[in-house]
Backbone of each chain as nested JSON, in Angstrom:
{
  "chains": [
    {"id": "A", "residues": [
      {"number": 1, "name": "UNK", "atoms": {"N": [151.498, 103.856, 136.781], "CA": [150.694, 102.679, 136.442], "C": [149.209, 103.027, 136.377]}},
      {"number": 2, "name": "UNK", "atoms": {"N": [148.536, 103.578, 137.583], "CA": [147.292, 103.773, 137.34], "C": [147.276, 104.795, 136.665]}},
      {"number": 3, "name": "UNK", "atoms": {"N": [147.914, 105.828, 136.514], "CA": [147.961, 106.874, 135.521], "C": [147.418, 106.407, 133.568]}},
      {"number": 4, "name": "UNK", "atoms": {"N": [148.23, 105.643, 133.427], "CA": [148.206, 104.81, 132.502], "C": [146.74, 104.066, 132.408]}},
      {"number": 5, "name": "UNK", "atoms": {"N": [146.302, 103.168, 133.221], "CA": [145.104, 102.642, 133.089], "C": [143.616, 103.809, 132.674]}},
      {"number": 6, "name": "UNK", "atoms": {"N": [143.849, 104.409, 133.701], "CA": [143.0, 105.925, 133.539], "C": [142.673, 106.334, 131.892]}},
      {"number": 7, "name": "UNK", "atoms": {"N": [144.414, 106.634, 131.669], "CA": [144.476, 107.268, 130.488], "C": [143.86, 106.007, 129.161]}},
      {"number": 8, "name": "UNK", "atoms": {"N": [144.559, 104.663, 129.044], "CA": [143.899, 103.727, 128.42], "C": [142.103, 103.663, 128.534]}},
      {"number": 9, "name": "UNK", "atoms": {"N": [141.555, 103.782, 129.677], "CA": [140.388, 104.056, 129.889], "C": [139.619, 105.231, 129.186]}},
      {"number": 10, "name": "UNK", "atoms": {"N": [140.202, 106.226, 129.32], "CA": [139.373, 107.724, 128.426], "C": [139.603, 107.162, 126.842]}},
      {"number": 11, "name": "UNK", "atoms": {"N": [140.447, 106.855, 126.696], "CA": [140.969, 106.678, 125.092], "C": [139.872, 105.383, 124.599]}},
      {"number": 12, "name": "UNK", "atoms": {"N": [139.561, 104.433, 125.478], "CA": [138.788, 103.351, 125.0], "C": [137.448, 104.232, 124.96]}},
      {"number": 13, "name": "UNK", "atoms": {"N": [136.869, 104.567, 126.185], "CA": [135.831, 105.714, 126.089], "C": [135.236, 106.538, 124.993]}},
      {"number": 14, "name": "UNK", "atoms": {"N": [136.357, 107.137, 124.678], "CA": [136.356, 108.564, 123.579], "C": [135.976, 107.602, 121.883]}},
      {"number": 15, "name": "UNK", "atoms": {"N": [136.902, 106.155, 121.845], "CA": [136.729, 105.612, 120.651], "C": [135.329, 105.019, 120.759]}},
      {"number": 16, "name": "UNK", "atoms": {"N": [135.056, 104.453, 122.081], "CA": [133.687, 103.932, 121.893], "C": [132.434, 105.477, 121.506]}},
      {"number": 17, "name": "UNK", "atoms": {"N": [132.732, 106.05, 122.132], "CA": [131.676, 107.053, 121.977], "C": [131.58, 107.705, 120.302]}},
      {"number": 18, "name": "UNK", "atoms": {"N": [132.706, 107.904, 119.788], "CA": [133.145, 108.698, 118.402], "C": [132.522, 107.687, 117.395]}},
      {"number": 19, "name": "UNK", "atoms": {"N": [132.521, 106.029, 117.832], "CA": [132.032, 105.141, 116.61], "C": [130.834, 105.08, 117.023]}},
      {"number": 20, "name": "UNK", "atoms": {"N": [129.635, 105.749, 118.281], "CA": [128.545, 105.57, 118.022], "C": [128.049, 106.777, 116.976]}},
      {"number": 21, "name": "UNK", "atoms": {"N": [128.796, 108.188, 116.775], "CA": [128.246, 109.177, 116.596], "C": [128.855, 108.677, 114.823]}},
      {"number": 22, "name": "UNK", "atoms": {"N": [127.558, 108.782, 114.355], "CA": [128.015, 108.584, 112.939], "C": [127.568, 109.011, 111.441]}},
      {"number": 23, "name": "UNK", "atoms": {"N": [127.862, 109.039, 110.218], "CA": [126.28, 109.048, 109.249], "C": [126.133, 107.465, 109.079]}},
      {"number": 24, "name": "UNK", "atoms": {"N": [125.016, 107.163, 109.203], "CA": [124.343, 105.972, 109.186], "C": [124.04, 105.367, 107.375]}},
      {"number": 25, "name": "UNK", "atoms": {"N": [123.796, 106.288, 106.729], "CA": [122.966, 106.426, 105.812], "C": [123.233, 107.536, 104.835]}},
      {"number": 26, "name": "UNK", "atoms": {"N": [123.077, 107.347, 104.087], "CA": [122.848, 109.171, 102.578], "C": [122.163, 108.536, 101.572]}},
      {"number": 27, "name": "UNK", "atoms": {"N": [120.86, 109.005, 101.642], "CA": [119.781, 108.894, 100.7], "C": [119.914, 109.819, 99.377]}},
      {"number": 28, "name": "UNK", "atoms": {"N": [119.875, 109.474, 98.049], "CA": [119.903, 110.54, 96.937], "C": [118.439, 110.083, 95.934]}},
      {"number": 29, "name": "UNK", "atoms": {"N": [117.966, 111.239, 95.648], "CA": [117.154, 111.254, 95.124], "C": [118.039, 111.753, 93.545]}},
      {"number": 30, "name": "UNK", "atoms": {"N": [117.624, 110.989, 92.354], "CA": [118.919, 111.151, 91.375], "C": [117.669, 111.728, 89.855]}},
      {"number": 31, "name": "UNK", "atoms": {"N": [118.499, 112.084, 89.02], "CA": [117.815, 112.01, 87.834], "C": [118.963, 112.232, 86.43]}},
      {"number": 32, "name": "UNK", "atoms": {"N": [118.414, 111.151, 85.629], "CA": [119.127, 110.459, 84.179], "C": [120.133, 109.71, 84.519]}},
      {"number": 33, "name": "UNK", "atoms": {"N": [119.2, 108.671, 85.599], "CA": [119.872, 107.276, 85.758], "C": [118.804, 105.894, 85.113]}},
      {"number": 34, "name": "UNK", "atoms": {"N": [119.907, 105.55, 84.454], "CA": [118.699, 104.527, 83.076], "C": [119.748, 103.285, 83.317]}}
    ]},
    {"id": "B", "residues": [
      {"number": 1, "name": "UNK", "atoms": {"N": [126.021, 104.054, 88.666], "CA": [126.145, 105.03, 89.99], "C": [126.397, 103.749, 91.04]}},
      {"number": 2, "name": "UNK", "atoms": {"N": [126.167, 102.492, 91.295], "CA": [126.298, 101.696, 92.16], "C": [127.867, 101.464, 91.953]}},
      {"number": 3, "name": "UNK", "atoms": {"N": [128.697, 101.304, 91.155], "CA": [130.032, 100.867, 91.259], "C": [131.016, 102.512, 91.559]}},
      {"number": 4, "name": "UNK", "atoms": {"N": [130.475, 103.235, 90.981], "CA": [130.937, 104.81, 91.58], "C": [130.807, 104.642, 92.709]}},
      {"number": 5, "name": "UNK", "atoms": {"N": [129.518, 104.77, 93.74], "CA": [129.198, 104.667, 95.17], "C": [130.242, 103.736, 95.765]}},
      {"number": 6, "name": "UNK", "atoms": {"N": [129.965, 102.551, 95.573], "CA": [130.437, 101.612, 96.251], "C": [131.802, 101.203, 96.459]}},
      {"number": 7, "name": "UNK", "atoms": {"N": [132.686, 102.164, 95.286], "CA": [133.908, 102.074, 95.954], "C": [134.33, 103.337, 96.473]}},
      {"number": 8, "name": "UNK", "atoms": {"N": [133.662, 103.671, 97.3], "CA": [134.177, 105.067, 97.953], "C": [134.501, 104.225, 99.499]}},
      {"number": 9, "name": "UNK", "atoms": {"N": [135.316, 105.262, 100.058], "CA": [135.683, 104.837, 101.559], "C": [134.44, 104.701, 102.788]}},
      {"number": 10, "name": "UNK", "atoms": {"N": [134.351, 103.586, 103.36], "CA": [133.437, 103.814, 104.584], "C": [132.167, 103.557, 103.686]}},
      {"number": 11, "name": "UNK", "atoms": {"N": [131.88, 102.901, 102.106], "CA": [130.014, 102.246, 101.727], "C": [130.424, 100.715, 102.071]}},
      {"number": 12, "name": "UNK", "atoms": {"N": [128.838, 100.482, 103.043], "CA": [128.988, 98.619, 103.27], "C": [128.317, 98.406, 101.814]}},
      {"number": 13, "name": "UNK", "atoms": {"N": [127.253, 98.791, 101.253], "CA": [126.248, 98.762, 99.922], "C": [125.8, 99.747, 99.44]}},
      {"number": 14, "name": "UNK", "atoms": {"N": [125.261, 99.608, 98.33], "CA": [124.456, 100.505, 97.72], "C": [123.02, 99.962, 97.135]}},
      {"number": 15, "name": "UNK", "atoms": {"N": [122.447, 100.581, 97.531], "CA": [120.948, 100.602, 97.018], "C": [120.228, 101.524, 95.718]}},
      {"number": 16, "name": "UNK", "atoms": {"N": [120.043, 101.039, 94.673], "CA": [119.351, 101.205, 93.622], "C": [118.347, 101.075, 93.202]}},
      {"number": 17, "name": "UNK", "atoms": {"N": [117.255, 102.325, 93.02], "CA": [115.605, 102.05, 92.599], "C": [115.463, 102.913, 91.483]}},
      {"number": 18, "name": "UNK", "atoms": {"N": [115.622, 101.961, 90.372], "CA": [115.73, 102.879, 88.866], "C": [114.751, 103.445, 88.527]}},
      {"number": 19, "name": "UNK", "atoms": {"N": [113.495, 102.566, 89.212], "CA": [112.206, 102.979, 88.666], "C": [111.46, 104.646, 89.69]}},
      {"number": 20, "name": "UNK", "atoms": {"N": [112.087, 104.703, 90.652], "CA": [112.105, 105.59, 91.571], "C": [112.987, 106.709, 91.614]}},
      {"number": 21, "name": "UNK", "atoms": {"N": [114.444, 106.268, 90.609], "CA": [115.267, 107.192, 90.416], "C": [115.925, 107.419, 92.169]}},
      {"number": 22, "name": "UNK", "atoms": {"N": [115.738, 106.797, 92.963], "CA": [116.481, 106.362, 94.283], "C": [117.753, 105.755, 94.348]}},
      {"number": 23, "name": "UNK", "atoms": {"N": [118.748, 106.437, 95.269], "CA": [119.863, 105.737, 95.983], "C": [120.505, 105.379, 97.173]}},
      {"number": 24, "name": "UNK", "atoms": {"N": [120.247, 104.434, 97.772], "CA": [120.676, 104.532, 99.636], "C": [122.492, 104.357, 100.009]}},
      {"number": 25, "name": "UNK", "atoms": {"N": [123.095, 104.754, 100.577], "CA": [124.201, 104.723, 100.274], "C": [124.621, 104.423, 102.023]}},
      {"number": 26, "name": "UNK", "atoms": {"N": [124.735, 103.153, 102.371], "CA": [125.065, 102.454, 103.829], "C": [126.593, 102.183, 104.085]}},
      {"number": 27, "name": "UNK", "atoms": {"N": [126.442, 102.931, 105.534], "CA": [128.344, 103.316, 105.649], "C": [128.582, 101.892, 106.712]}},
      {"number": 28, "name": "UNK", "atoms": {"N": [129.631, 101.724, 106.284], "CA": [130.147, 100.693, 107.062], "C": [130.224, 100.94, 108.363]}},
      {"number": 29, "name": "UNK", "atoms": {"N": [129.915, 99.747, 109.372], "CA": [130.495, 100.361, 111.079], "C": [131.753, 100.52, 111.051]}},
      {"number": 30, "name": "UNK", "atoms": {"N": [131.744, 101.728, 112.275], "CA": [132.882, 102.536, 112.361], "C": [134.073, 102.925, 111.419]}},
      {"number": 31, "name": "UNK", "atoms": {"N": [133.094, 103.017, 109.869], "CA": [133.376, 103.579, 109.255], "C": [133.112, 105.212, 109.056]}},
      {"number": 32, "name": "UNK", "atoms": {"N": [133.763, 106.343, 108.033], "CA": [133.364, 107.146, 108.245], "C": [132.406, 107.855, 106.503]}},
      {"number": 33, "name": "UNK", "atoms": {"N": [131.357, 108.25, 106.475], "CA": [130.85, 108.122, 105.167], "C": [130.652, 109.896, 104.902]}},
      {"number": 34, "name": "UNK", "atoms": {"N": [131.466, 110.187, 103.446], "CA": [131.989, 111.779, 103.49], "C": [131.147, 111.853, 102.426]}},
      {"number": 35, "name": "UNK", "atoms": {"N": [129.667, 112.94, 102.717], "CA": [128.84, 113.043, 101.787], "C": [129.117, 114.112, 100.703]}},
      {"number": 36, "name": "UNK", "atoms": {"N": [130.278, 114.709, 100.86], "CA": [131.105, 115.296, 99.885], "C": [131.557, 114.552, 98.871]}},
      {"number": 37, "name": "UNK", "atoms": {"N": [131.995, 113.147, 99.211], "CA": [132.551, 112.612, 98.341], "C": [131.09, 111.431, 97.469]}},
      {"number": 38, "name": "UNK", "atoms": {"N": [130.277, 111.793, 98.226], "CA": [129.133, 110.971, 97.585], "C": [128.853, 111.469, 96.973]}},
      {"number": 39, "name": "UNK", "atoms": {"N": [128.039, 112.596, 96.916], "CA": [127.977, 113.874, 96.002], "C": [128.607, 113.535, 94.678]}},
      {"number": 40, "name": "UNK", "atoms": {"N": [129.887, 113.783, 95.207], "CA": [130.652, 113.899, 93.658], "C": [130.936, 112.836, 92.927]}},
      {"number": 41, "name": "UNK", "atoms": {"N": [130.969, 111.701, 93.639], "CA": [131.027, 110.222, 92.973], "C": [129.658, 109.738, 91.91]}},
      {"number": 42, "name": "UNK", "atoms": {"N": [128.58, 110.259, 92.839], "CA": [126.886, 110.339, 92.128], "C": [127.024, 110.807, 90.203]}},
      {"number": 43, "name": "UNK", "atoms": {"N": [127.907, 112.186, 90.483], "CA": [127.971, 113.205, 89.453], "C": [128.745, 112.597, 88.251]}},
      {"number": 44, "name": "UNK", "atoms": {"N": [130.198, 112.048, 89.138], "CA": [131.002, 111.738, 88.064], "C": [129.981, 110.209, 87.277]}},
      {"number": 45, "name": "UNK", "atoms": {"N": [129.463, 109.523, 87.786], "CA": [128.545, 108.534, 87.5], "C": [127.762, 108.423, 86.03]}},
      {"number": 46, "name": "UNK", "atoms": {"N": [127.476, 110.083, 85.969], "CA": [126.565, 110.664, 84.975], "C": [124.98, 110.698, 85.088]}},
      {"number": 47, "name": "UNK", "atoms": {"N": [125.148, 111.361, 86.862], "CA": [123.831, 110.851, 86.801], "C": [123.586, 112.67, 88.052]}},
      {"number": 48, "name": "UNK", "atoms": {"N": [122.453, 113.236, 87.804], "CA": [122.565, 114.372, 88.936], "C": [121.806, 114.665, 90.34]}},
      {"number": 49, "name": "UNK", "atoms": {"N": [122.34, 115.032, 90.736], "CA": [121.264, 114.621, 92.328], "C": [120.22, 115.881, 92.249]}},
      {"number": 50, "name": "UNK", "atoms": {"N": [119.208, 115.476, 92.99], "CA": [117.881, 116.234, 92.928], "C": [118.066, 116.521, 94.435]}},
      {"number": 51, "name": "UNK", "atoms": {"N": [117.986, 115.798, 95.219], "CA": [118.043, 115.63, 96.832], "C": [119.004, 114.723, 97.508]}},
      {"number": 52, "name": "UNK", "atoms": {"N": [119.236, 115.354, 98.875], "CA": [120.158, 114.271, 99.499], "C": [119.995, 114.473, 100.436]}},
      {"number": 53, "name": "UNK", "atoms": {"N": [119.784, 113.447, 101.375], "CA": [119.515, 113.211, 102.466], "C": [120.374, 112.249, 103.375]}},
      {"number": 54, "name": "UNK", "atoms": {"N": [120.265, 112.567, 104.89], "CA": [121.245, 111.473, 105.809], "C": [120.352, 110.575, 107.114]}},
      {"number": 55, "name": "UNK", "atoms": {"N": [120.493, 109.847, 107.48], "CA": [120.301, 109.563, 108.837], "C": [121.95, 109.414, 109.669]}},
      {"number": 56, "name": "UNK", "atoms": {"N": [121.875, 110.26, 110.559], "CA": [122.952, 109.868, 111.421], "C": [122.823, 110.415, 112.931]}},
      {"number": 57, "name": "UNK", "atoms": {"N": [123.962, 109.748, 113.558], "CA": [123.927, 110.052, 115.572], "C": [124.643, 110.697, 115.953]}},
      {"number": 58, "name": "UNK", "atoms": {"N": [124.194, 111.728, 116.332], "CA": [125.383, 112.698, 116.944], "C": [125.059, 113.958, 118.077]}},
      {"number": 59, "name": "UNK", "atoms": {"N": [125.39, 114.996, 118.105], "CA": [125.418, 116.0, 119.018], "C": [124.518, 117.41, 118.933]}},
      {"number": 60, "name": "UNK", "atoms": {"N": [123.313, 117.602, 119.169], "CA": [123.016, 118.691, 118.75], "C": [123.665, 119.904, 119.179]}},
      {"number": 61, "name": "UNK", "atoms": {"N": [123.952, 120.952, 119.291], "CA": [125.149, 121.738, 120.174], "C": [124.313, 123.343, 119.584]}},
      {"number": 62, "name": "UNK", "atoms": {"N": [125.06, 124.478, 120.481], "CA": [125.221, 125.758, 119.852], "C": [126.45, 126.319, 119.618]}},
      {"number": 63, "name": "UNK", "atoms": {"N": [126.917, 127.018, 118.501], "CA": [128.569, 126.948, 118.478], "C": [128.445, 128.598, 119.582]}},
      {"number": 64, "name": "UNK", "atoms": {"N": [129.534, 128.881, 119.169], "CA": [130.404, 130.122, 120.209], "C": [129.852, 130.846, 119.334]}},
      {"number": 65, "name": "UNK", "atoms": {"N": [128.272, 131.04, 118.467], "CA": [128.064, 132.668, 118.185], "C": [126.319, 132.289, 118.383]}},
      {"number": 66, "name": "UNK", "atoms": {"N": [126.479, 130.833, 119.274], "CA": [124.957, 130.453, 119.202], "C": [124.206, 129.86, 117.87]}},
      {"number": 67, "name": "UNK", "atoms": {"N": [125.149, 129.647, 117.271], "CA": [124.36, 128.622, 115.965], "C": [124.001, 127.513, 116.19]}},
      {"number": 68, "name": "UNK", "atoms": {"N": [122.939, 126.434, 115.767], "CA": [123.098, 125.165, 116.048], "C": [124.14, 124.374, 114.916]}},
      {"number": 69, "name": "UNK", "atoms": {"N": [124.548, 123.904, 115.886], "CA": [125.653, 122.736, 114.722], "C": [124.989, 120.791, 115.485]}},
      {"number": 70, "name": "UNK", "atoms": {"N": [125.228, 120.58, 114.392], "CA": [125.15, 118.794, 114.621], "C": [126.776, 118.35, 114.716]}},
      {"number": 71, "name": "UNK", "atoms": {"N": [127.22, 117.685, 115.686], "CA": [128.56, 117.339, 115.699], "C": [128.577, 115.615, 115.697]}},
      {"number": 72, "name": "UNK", "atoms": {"N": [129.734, 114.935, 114.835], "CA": [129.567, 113.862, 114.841], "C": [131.075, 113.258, 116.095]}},
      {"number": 73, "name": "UNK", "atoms": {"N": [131.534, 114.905, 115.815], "CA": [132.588, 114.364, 116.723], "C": [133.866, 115.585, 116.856]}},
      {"number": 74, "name": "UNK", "atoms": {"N": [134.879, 115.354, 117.509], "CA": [135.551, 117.053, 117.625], "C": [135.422, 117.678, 116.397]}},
      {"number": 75, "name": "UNK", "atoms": {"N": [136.05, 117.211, 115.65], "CA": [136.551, 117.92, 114.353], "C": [135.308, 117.74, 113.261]}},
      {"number": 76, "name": "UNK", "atoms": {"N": [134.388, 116.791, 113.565], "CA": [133.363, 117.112, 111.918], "C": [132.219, 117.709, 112.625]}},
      {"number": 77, "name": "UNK", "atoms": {"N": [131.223, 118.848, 112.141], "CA": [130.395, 119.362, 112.319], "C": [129.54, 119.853, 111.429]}},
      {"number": 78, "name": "UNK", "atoms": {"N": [128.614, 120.186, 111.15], "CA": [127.575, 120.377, 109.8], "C": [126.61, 121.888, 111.064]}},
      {"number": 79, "name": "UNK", "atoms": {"N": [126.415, 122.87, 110.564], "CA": [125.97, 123.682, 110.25], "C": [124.449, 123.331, 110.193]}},
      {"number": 80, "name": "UNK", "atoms": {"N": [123.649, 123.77, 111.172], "CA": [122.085, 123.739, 111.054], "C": [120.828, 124.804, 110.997]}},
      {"number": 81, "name": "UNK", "atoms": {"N": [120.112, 124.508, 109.681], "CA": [119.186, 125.897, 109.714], "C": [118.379, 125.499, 110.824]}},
      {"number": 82, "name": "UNK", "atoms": {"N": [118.076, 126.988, 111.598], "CA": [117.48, 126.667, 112.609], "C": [115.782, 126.507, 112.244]}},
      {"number": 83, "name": "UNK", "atoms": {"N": [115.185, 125.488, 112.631], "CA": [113.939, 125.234, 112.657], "C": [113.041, 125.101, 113.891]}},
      {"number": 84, "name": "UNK", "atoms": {"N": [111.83, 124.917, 113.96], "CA": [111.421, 124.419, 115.325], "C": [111.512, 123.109, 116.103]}},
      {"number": 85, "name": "UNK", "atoms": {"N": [112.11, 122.333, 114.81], "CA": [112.212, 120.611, 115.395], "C": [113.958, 120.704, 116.005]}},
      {"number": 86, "name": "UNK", "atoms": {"N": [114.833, 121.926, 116.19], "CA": [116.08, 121.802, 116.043], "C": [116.485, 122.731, 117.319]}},
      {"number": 87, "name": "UNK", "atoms": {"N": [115.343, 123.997, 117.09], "CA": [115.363, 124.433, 118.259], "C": [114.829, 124.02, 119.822]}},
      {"number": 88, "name": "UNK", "atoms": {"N": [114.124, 123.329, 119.253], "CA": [113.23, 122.573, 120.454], "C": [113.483, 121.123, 121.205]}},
      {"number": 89, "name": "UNK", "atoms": {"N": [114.558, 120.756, 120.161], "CA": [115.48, 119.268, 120.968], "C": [116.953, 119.973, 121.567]}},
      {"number": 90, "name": "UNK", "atoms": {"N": [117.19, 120.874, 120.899], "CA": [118.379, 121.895, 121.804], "C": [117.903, 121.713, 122.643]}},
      {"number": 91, "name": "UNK", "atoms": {"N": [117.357, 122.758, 123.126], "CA": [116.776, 123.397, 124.314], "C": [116.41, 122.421, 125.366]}},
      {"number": 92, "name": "UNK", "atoms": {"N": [115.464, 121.318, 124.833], "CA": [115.279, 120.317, 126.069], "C": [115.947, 119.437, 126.147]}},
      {"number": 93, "name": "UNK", "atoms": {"N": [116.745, 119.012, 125.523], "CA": [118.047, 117.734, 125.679], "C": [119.158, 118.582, 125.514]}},
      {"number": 94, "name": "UNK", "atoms": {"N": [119.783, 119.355, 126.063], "CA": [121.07, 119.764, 126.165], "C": [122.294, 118.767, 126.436]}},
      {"number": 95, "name": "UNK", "atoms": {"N": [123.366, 118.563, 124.872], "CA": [123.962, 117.42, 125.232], "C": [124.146, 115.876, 125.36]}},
      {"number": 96, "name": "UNK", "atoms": {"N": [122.596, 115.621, 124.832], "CA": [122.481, 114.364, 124.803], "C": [122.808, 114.197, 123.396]}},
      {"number": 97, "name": "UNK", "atoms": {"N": [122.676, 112.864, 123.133], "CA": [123.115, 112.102, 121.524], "C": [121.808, 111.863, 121.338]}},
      {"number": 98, "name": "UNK", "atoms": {"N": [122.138, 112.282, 119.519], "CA": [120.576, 112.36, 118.662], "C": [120.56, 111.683, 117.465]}},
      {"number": 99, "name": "UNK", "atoms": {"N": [119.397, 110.979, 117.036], "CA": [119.149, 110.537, 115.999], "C": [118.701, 111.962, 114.796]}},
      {"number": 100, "name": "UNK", "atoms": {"N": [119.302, 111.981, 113.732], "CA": [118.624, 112.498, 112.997], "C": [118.209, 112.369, 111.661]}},
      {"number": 101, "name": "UNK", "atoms": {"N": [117.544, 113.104, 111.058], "CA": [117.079, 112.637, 109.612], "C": [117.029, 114.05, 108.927]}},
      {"number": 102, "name": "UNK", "atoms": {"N": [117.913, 114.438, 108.127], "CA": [118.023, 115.891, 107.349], "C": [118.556, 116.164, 106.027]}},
      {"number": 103, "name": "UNK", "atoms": {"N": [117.874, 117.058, 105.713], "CA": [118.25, 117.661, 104.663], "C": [119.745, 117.983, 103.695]}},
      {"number": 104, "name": "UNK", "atoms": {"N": [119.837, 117.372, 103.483], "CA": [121.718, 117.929, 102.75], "C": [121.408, 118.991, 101.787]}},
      {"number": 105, "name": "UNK", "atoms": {"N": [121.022, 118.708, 100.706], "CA": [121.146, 119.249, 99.38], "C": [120.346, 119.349, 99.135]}},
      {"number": 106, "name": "UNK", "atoms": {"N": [118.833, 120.19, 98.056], "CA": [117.988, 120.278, 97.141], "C": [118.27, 121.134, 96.095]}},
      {"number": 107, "name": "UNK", "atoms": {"N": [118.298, 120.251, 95.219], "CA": [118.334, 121.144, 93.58], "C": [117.202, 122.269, 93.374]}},
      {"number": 108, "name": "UNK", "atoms": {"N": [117.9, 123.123, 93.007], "CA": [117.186, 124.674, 92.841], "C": [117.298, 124.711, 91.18]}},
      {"number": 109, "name": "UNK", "atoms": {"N": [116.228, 125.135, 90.557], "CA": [116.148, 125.113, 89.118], "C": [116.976, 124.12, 88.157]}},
      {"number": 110, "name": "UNK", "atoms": {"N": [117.693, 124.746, 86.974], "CA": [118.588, 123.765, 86.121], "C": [119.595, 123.501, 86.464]}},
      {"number": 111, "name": "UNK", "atoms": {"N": [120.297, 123.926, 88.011], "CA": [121.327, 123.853, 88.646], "C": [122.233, 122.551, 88.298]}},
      {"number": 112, "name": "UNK", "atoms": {"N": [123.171, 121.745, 87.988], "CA": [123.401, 120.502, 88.25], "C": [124.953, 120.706, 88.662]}},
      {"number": 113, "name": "UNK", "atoms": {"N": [124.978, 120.626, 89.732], "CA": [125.971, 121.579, 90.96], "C": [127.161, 119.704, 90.605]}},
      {"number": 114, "name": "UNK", "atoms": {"N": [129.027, 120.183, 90.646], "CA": [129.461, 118.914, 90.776], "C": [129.761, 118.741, 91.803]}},
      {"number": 115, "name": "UNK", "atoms": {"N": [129.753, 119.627, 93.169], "CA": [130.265, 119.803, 94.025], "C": [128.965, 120.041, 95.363]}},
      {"number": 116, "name": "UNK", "atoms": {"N": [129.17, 119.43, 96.211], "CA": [128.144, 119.653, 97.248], "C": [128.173, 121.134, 98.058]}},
      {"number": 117, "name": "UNK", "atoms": {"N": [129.498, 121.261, 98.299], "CA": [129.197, 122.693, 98.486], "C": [129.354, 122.729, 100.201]}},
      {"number": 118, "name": "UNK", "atoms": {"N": [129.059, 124.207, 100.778], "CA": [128.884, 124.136, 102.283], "C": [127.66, 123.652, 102.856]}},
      {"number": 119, "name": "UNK", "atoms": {"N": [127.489, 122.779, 103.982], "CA": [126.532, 121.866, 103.908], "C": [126.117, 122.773, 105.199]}},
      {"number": 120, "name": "UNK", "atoms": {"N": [124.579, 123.118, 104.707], "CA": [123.66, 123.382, 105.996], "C": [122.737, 122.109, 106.335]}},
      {"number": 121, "name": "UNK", "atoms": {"N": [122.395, 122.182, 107.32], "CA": [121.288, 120.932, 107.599], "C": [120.103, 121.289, 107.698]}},
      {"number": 122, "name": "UNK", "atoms": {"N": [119.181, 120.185, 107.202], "CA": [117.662, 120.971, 107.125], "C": [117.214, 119.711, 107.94]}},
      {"number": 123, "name": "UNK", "atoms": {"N": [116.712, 119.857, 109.573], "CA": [116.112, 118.808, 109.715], "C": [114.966, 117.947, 109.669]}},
      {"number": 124, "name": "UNK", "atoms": {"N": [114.788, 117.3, 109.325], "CA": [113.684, 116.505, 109.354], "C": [112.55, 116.185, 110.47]}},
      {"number": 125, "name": "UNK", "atoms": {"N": [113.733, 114.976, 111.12], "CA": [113.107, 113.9, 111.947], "C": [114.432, 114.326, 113.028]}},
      {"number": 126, "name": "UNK", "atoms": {"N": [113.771, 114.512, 114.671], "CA": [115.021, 114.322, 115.371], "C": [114.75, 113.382, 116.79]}},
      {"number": 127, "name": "UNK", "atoms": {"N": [115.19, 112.56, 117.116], "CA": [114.938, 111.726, 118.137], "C": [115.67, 111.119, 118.969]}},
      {"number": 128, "name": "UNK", "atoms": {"N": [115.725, 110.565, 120.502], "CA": [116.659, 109.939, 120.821], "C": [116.92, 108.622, 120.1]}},
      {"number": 129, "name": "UNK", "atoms": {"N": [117.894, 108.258, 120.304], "CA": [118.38, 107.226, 119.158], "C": [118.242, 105.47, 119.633]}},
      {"number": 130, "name": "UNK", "atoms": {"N": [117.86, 104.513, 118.791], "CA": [116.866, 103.496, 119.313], "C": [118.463, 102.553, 120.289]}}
    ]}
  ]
}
């Protein structure tokens, strides 16, 4: 049982942490766009 | 180039400045945004990239031969030329999570590449993250 909670715990952890690390953004600087 | 962009996996919008020849390309939360596939979506568009650039949060690290890598997470990692803004947030934040602002791509002569290629990072701007 607490084994389980633990483990539910790292796994909530690991997803919270993985969706802060992210690309936010991708800027392009373009040319022969009309 | 906005309906190319925008249906790729992981864009909330796209941003267009014709007169600037600009494109911002905003990834959805906890989405994941594959600048490989931006790249090539840009191209197929009919349109060629000059520069590309990212903001994103992640890991500054040294791999197992001492390179710096930016990690967004186990498995994705980007390759970093080492600079003094890259060596110098290593070194004093070991491990912490970073804001950054870098370099992807710059067009070299008549090049008009369809493919992004192996991505080194050129950084910019590096900071803790707001």
């Amino acid at each position: 049982m607490s084994k389980n909670i633990f483990a539910s715990a790292v796994l909530v952890l690991t997803m919270w942490s993985a969706a802060l690390a992210a690309i936010d953004r991708i800027d392009l600087r373009v040319e022969g766009m009309t | 180039v906005q309906q190319h962009l925008g249906r790729l996996e992981g864009v909330a919008r796209v941003e267009v400045n014709l007169a600037g020849g600009r494109v911002a390309v905003f990834a959805k939360h906890d989405s994941r945004l594959d600048p490989e596939k931006v790249f090539k979506a840009t191209y197929d568009s009919g349109v060629s990239v000059v520069e590309m650039t990212m903001e994103a949060t992640g890991w500054l690290e040294r791999d197992s031969r001492n390179g710096l890598v930016f990690r967004l997470s186990g498995s994705e990692s980007y390759s970093v030329l080492g600079n003094d803004i890259a060596t110098r947030f290593v070194n004093d934040t070991p491990g912490e999570k970073v804001f950054v602002r870098a370099r992807l791509f710059e067009k070299a002569g008549k090049q008009k590449p369809k493919t992004l290629g192996p991505i080194r990072l050129e950084l910019i701007e590096v900071r803790k993250p707001q």
